[in-house]
N, CA and C atoms as a LAMMPS dump frame, in Angstrom:
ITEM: TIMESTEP
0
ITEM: NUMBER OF ATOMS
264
ITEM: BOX BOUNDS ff ff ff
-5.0000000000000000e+02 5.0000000000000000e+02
-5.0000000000000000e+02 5.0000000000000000e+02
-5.0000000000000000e+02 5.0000000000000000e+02
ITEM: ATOMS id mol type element x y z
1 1 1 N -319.646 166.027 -344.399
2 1 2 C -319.982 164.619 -344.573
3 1 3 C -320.644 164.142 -343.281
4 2 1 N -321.614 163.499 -343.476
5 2 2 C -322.443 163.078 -342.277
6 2 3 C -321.342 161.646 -341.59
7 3 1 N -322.647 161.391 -340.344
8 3 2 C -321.404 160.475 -339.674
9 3 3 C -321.507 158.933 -340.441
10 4 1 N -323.192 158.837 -340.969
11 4 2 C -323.427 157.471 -341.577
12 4 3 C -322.481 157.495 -342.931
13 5 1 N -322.782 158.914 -343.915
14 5 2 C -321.627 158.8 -344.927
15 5 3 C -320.176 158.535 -344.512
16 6 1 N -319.675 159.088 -343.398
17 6 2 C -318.338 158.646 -343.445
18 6 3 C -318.041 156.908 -343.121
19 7 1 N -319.577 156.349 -342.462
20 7 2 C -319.11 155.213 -341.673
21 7 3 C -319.431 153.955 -343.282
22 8 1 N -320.032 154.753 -344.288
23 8 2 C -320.202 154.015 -345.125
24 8 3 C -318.878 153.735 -345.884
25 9 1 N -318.388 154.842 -346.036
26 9 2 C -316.774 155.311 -346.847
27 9 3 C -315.677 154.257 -346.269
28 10 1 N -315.691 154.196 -344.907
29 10 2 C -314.918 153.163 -344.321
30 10 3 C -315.228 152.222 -344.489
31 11 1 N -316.19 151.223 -344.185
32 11 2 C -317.181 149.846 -344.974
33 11 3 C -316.178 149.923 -346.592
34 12 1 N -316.421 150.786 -346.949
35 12 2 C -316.439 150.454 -348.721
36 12 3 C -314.915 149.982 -348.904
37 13 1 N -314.198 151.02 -348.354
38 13 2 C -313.05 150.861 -348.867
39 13 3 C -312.15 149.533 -347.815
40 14 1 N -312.69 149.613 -346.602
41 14 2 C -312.229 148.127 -346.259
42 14 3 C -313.043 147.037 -346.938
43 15 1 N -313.773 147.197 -347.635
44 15 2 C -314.272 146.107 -348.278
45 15 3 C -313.054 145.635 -349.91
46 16 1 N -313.042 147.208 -350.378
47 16 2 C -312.213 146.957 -351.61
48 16 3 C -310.786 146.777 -351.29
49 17 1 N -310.511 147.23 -350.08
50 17 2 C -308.882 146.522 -349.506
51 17 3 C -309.015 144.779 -349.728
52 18 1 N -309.966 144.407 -348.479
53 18 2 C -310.355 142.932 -348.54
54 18 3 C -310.19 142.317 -349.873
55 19 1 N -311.191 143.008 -350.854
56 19 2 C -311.188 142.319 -352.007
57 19 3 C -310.321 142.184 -353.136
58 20 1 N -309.192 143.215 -352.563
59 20 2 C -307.936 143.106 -353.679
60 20 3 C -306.738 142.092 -353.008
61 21 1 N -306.749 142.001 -351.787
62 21 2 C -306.259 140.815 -351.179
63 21 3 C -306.624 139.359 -351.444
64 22 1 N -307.713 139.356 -351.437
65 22 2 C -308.073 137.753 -351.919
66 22 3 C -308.244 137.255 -353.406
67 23 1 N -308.055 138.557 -353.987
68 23 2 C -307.731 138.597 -355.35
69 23 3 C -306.294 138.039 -355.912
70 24 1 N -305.235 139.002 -355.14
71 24 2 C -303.944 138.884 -354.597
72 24 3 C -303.957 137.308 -354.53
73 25 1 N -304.553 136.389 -353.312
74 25 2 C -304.403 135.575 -352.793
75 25 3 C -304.729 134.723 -353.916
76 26 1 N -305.699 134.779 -354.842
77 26 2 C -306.054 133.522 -355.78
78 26 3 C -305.389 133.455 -356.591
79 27 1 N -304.95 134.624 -357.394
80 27 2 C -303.748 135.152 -358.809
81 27 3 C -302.894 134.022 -358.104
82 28 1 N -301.905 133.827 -356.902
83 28 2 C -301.044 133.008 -356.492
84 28 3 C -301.306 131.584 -356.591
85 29 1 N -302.808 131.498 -356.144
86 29 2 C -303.301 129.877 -356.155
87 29 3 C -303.35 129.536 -357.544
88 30 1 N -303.991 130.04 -358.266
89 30 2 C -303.65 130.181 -359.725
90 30 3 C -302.261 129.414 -360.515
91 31 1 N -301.509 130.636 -360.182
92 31 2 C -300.314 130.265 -360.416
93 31 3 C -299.671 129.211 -360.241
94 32 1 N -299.937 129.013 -358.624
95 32 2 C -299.362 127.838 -357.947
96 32 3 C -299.547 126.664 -358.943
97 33 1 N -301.444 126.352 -358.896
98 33 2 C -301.768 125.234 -359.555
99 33 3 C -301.275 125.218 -361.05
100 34 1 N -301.169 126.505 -361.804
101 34 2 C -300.231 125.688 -362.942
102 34 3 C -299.098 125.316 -363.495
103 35 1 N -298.34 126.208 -361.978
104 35 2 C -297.206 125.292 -362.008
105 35 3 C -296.941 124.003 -361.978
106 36 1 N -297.575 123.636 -360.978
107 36 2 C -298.057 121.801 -360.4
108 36 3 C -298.649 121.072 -361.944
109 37 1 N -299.328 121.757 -362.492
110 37 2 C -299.778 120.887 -363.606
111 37 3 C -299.19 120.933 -364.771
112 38 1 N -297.678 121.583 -365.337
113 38 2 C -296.797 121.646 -365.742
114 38 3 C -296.028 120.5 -365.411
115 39 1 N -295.513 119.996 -364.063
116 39 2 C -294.598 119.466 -363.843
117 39 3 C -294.306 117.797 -364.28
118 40 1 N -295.815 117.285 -364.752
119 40 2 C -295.606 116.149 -365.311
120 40 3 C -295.203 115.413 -366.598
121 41 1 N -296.062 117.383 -367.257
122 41 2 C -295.498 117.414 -368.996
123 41 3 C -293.829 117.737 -368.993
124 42 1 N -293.253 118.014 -368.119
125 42 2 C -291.756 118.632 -368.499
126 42 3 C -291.386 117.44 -367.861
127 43 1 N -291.527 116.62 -366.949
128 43 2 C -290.81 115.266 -366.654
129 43 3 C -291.271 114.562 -367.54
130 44 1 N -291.981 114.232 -368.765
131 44 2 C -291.971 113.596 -369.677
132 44 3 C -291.895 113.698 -370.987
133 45 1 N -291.595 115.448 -371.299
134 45 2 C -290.531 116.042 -372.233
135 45 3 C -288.937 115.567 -372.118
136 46 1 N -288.318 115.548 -370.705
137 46 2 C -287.132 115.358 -370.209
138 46 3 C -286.867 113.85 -370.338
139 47 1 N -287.664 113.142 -370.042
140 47 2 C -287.415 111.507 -371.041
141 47 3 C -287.519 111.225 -371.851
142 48 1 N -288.196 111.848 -373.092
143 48 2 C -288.344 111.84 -374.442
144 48 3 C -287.201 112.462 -375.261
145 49 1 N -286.275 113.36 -374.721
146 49 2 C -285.33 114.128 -374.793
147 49 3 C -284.396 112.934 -374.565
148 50 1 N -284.039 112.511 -373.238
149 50 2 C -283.293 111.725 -372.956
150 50 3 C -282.952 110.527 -373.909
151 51 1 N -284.486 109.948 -373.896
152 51 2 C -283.999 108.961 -374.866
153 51 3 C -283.98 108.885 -376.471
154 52 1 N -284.173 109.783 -377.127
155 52 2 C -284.036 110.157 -378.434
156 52 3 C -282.102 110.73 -378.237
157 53 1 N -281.64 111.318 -377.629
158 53 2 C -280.537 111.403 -377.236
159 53 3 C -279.648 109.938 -377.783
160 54 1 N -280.336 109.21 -376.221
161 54 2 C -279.483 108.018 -376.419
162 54 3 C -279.312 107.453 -377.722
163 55 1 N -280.743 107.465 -378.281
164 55 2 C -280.741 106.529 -379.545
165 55 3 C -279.689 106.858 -380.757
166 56 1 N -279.322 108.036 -380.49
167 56 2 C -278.727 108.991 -381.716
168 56 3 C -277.392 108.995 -381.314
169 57 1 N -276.678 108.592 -379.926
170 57 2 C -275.333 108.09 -379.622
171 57 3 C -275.191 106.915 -379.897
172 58 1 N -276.653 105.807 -379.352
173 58 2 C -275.858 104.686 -379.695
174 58 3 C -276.147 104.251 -381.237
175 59 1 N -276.642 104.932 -382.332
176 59 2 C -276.808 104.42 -383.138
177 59 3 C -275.015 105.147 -384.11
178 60 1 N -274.635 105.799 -383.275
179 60 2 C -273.579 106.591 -383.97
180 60 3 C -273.755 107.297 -385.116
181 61 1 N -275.195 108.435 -384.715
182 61 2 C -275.413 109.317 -385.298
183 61 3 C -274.539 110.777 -385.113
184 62 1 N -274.934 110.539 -383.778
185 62 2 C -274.262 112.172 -383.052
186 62 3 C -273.213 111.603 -382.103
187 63 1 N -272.252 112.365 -381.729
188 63 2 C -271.683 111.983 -379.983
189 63 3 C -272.167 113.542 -379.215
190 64 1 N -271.844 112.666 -377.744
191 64 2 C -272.075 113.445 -376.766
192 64 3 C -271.562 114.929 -377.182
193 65 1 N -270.175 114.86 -377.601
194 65 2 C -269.957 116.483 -377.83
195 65 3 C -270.824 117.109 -379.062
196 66 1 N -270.9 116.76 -379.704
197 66 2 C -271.413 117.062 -381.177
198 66 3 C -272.897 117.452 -380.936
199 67 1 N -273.463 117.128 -379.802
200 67 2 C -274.964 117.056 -379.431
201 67 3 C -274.858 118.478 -378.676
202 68 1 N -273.932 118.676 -377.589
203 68 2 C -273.77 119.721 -377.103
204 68 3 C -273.366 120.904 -377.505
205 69 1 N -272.824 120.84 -378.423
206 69 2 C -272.174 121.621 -378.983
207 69 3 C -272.994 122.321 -380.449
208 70 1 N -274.033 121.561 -380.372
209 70 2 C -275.588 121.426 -381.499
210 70 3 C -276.209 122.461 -380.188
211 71 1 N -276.604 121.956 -379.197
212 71 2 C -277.711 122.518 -377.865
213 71 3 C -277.468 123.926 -377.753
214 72 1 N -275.8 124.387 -377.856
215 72 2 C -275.603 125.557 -377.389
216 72 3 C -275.572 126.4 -378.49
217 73 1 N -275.755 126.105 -379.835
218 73 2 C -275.464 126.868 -381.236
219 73 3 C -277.108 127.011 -381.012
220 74 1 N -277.925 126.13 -380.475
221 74 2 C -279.224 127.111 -380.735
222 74 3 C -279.697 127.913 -379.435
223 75 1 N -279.194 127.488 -378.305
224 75 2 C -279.571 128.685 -377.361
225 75 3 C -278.964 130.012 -377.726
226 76 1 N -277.836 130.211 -378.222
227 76 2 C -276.972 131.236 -378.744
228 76 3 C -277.828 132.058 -380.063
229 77 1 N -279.388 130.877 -380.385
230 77 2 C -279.796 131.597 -381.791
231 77 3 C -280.203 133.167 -381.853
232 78 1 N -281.103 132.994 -380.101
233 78 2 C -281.7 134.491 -379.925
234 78 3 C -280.882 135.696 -379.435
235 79 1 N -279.795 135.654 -379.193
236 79 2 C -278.523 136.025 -379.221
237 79 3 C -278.225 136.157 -377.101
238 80 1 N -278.884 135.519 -376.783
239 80 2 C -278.472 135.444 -375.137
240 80 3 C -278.188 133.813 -375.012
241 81 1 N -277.543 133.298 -374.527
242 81 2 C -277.043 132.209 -373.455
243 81 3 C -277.686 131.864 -372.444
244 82 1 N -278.829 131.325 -372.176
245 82 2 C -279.754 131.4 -370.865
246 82 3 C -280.333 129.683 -370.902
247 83 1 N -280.005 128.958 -371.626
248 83 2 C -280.285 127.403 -371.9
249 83 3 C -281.595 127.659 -371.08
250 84 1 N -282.289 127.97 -372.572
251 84 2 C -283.802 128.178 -372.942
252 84 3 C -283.903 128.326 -374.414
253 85 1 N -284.887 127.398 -374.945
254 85 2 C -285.2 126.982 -376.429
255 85 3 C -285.196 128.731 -377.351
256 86 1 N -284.94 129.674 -377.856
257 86 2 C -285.19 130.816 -378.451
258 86 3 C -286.789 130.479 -378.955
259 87 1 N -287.56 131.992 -378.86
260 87 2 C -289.17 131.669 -379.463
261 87 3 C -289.129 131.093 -380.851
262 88 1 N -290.074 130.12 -380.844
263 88 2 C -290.412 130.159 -382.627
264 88 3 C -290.794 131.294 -382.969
């Protein structure tokens, strides 16, 4: 191997190191940002929850236990305990 081929070989592959790093680096930014843009729909899932809740205690539909005790018969549907909705 000549000396320019080897000095090219080094170039290349620090180039494709480089470029799987900032690859690396965006997959995260990525991520990051849709976490962040998640967080406004689930704080306003979590009040819609909340207050459909309320309405259904104070209308003396459900009580508090009866609701909970509803919550955990369907996390239990997919057969793990992890208070997370099972897939449709």
């Amino acid at each position: 191997m000549s000396l320019i081929n080897w000095i090219f070989d080094i170039y290349q592959h620090t180039r494709i190191s480089d470029l799987a790093r900032e690859n690396e680096r965006l997959r995260a930014v990525r991520v990051n940002d849709g976490a962040a843009d998640l967080a406004p729909t689930v704080g306003q899932l979590c009040l819609a929850v909340k207050a459909l809740k309320q309405v259904l205690v104070d209308k003396g539909i459900v009580t508090d236990a009866e609701l909970m005790r509803l919550v955990e018969r369907i996390d239990e549907a997919d057969g793990k305990r992890d208070g997370q909705s099972p897939s449709a």
